[in-house]
N, C-alpha and C positions, 0 to 999 in steps of 0.2 A: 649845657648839653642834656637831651632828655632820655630819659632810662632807655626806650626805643632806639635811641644814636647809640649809645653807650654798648650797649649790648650788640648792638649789629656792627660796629668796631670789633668787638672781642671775638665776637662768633668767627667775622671773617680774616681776622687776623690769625685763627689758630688752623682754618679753612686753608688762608694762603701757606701757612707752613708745611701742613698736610701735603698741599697739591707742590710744591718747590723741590720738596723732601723726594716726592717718587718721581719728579720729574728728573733731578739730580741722577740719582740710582739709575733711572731710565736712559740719562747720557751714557752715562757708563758700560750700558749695555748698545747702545747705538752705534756700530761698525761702519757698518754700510747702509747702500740703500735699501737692501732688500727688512736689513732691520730698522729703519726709517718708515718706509712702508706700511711694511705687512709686520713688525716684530718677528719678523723670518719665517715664516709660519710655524711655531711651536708653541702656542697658547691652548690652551683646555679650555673647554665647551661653556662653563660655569664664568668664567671671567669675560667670554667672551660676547655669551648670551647679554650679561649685564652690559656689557660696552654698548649691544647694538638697542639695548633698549634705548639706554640714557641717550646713543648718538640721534635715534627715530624719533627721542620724545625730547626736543628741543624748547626753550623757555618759553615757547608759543605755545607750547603745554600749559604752562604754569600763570601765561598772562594772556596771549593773545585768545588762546583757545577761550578760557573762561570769560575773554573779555567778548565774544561772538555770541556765547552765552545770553552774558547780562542783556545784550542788544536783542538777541534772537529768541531766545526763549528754548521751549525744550525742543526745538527743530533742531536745535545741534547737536542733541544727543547724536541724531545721525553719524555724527564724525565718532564716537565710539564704537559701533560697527564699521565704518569705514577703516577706522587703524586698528583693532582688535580679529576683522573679519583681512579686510585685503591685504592686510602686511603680511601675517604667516603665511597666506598663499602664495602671495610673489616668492617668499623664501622657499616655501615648499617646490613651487614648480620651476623654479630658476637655481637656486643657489646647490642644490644636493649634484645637479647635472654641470654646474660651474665649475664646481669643488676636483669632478671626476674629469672634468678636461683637462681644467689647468694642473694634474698630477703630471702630464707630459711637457705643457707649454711653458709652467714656473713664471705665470705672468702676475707682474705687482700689483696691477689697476685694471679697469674697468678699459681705458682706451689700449694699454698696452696687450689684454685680453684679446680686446676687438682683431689689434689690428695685427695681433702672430695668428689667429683665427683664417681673417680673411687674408692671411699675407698682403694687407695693403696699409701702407705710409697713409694715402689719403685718409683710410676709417681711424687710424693713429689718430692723427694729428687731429682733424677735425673735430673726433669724440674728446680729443682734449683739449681744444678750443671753447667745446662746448659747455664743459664743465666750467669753465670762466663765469658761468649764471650764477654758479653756485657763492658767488659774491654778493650776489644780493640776501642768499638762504643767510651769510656770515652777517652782512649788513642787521639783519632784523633782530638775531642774536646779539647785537652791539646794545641795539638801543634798549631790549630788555633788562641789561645791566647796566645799560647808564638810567633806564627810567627807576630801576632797584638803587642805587646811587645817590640817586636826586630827590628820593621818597622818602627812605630811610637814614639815609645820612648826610644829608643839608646840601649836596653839592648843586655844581650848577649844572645841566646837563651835558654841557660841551667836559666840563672837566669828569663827569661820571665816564663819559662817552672813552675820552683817552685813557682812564685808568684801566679799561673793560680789558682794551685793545691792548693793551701793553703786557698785560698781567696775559691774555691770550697768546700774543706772540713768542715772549719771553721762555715761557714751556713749551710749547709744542716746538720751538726753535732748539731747543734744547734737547727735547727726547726723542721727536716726532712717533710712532707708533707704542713702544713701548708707552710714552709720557700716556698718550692719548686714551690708552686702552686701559691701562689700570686704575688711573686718576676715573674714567669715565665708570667703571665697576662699582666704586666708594662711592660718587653720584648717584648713579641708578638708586642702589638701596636708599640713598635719602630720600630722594625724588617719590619712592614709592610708599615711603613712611608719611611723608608729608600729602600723597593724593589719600590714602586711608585718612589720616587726621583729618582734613576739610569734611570727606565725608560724613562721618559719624560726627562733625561738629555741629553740621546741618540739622541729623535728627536729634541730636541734644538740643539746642536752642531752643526747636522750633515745636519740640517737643507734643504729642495732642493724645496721647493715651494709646496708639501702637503706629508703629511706622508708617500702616494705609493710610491711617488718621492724618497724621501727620504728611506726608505727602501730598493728601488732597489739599490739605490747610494750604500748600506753599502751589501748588497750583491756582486754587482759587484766587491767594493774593497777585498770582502775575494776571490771570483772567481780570482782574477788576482794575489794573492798569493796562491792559492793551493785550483784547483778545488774539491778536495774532501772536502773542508770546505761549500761549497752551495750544496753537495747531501745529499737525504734523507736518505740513508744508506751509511755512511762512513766506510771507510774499516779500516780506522787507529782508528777507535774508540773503546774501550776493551768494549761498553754495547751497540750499536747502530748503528753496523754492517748490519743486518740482522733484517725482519721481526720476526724470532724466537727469536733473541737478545731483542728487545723490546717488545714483548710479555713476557719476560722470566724477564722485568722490570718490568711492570706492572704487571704484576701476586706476585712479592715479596713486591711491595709495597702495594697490597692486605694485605699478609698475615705480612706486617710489621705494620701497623693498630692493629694489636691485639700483637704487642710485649708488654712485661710484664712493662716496666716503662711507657707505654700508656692505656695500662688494668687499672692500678691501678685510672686512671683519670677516667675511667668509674664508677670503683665499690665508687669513692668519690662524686658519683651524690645524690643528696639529693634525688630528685622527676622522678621516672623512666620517667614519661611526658614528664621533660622538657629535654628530652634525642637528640628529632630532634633540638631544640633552640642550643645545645652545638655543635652539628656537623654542623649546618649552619655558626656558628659562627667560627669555625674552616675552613670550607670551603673558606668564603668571606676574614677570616687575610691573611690566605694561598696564593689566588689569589695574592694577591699584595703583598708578599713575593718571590713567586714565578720569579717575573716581575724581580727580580736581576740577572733571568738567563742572560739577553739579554746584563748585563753589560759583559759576558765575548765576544760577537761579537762586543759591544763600543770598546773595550779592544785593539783586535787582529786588527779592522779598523782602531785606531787611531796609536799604536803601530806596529804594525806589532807581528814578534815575539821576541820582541827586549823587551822582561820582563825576572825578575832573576829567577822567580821561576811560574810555571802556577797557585801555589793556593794564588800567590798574584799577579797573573795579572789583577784582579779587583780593590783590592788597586793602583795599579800602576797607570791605567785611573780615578781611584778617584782625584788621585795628581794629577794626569796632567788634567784634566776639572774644579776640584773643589777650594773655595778658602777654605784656611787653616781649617779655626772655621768648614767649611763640613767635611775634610777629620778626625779631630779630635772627629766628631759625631758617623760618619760613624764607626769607629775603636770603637767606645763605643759598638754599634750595634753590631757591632761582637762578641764582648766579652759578649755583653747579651748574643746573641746565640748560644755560645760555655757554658755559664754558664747555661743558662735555658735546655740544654739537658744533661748535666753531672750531677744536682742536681735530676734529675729524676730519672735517670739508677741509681746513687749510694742511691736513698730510695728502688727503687727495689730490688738491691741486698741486700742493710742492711734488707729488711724484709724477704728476704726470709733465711740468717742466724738465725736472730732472732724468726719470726713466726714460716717458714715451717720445719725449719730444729729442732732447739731449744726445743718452745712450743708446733708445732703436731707432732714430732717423738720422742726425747727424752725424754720428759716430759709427752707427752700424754701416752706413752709405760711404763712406768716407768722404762727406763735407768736410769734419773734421777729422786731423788722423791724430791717434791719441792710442798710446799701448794701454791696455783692457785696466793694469793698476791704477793709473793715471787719470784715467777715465771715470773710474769709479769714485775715486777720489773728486776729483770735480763734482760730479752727480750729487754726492752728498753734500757738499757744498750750496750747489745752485738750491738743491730740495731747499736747503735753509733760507738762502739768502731770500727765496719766493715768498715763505712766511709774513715779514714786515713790509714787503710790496703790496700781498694780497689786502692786510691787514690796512693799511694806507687807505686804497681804492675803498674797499666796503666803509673803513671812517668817515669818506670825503661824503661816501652815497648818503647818509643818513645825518646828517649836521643838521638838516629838520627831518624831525623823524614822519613820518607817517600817519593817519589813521589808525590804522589799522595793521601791525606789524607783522600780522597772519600772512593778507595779500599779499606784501613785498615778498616774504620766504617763497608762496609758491608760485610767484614770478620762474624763480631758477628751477624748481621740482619739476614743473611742468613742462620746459625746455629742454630739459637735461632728458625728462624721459621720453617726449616726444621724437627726439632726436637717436636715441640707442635702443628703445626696447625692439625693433624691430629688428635689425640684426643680431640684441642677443637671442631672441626668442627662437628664429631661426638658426641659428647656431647650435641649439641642444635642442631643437624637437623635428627638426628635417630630416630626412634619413639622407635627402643629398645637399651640401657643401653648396649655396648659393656665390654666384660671380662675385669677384670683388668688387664689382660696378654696381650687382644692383642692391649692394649693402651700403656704398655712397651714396647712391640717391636716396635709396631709404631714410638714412639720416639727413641727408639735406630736406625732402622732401617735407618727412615728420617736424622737424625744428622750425621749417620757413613759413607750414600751415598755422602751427602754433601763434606765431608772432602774427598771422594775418589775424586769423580767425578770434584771437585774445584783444588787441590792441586796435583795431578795429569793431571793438565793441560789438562783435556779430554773435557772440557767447561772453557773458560779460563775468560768468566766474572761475576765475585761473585754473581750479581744479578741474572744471567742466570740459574747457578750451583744451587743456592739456591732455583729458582721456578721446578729445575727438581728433586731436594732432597726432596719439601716439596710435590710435587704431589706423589713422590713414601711412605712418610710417611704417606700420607691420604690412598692412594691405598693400603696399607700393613695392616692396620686398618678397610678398608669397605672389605677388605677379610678375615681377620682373625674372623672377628665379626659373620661371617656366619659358619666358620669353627668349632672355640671353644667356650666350652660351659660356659653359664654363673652363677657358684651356686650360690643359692640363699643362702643370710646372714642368721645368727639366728634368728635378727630382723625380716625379712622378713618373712619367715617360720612362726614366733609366731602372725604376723598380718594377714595373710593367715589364719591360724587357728581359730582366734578371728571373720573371716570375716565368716567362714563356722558356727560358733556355733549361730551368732548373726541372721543368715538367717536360 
């Protein structure tokens, strides 16, 4: 066994005790669904912030990202303004107005949101159909720790691939929201320890008498292996081609801020206040998370392109700068961040089986009739039993992994927001209450352009295809809204009434 297996054994063996320990403690607290969920909404701003980094900055941080890098060159810095610039906005201009609805509606998710909103079953269910993409987001997190697995410690990929999976279902089956959120907090800070170190390992190595120096140094060595790796729009690059290209990142990483396993981090805020403390918080981990982009230009300067695979051409310059005990940290980090966004996505999906689908359509309708205790009890159940289904399906997906494990994740990003932002946005920035119909079309609209427009090769990069999906599902929405009429409820009608008798 070589000191690199050795050490990556022990790292992660006292990792998995760490993450079992508060997973445990986290049963313990897990009731219901709502603390399955959301932790019941009674989390502070500090733990919270950390969860939504770690869950936004997925191991496609840590591999795929740098690995677009190594390929791309500094066109990808792009995606540092795109996640540093469009993420706090979506939370800025979405989440503070979320926070202040659902103090009346008490809803757990992003479709159970939608659909007491629009009072409609269809935007239910459908938005929680829709989140089913986010199978693929889990998928690409699999293969980031089976390719950490198969790197670092000899296995074969299919058994990396199962251990990933197991060791994910196992806690969040166990804690869901609390496990998720606090395990995801102790992540983040690693996550961020570890983008500072790559960076400064950069200008250590590369060293040329002041950082300008040195910069130019590592520019010029990509310039002298393939000038499109020092332009600002690269041509070989599938999201960073084009001024439209990057615009068309930045705009989904807007509308990816309000995906449903980061919604849920909002609606578990205790104190709507302390709502700017969690996004600064979020902002400042991010920063120096972010800083691991620069490991895929260490990468491609020190290497050339003389690595196996592009989404472990950052592992590659780990090994080759680092000593052992680093590169066996470094691989724990990864598997934080492949573990702290798949524990997310699969509380999302198990509540929206359980809440939206479960207890506000089948139960609330009386498909099934079930007294409210009874009920509840089920729901938490079903939330679990979704866990090792969902976990199944994204295993099956990825048994050959990918290219590029980036593309697969925003396969579902770009679905999922295609499909919702238009009715959430409508939702808190209308001053009138859109039909329940043209908040279904909207999302049908948004979701079914996407799949044209992406898979049909007629925009060939998912982030692109999905900010042109999700503008045509807001646009299909702020016109239908003018168009069809809105009847008003029975409720409504009898408080109308009550208003004219009392005056």
């Amino acid at each position: 066994m070589s000191t690199i297996m050795l050490y990556t054994w022990i790292g992660f063996a006292i990792f998995l005790a760490v993450m079992l320990i508060l997973g445990y403690i986290s049963a313990k607290k897990t009731k219901n669904i709502s603390d399955f969920a959301t932790g019941g909404g009674s989390l502070g701003p500090y733990v919270l912030g950390l969860s939504f980094a770690a869950t936004y900055l997925s191991a496609a941080t840590f591999l795929g990202y740098p690995g677009w890098t190594h390929d791309w060159g500094l066109s990808n810095l792009w995606l540092f303004l795109a996640m540093i610039g469009g993420g706090p906005i979506g939370v800025l201009m979405v989440a503070k107005k979320v926070r202040k609805l659902n103090t009346k509606q008490k809803s757990l998710s992003l479709p159970d949101w939608l659909g007491d909103f629009y009072n409609s079953d269809i935007l239910r269910v459908g938005t929680g159909l829709i989140l089913l993409f986010n199978i693929f987001y889990i998928a690409a997190q699999f293969v980031a720790g089976a390719r950490i697995f198969e790197y670092l410690l000899g296995m074969s990929y299919t058994s990396g691939l199962i251990f990933i999976a197991v060791i994910v279902v196992l806690y969040v089956y166990a804690g869901g929201a609390f496990a998720d959120i606090y395990t995801d907090a102790v992540q983040a800070v690693m996550m961020a320890i570890a983008g500072l170190a790559i960076f400064i390992s950069g200008i250590i190595i590369f060293w040329e008498g002041s950082v300008t120096a040195t910069f130019t140094g590592i520019t010029d060595n990509l310039s002298v292996q393939n000038g499109n790796l020092v332009s600002v729009f690269n041509p070989d690059s599938l999201h960073f081609y084009s001024f439209g290209a990057i615009s068309g990142a930045i705009i989904i990483q807007w509308a990816f801020a309000s995906a449903p396993h980061l919604f849920n981090k909002v609606l578990g805020l205790k104190h709507e206040r302390d709502l700017g403390k969690m996004i600064l918080t979020y902002v400042i981990t991010a920063a120096f998370c972010l800083l691991v982009l620069f490991g895929g230009l260490y990468s491609r300067t020190a290497l050339g392109d003389n690595v196996a695979a592009a989404d472990l051409a950052l592992m590659e310059y780990v090994v080759w700068a680092f000593p052992a005990i680093f590169v066996a940290l470094f691989g724990i980090v990864i598997l934080a961040a492949a573990m702290s966004t798949t524990d997310g996505i699969f509380v999302s999906i198990s509540t929206v089986f359980a809440n939206d689908i479960f207890l506000k359509f089948l139960v609330k309708k009386k498909i099934i009739k079930l007294s409210n205790e009874k009920a509840q009890k089920i729901a938490l159940k079903i939330s679990r039993l979704a866990v090792p289904l969902v976990g199944l399906i994204a295993f099956l997906i990825v048994l050959r992994p990918p290219a590029y494990m980036g593309d697969v994740m925003w396969i579902g990003i770009s679905g999922i927001a295609a499909g919702t932002m238009g009715p959430i946005l409508h939702a808190i920035y209308s001053k009138k209450k859109a039909p329940a119909r043209a908040a279904e079309i909207s999302m049908a609209a948004g979701l079914f352009s996407y799949l044209f427009i992406y898979f049909t090769g007629i925009i060939p990069s998912t982030m692109s295809a999905g900010a042109a999906a999700t503008f045509i599902g807001i646009a299909t929405i702020t016109i239908l809204a003018k168009i069809l009429k809105n009847p008003s409820l029975p409720q409504e009608k009898e408080t109308e009434k009550n208003q004219v008798r009392a005056n």
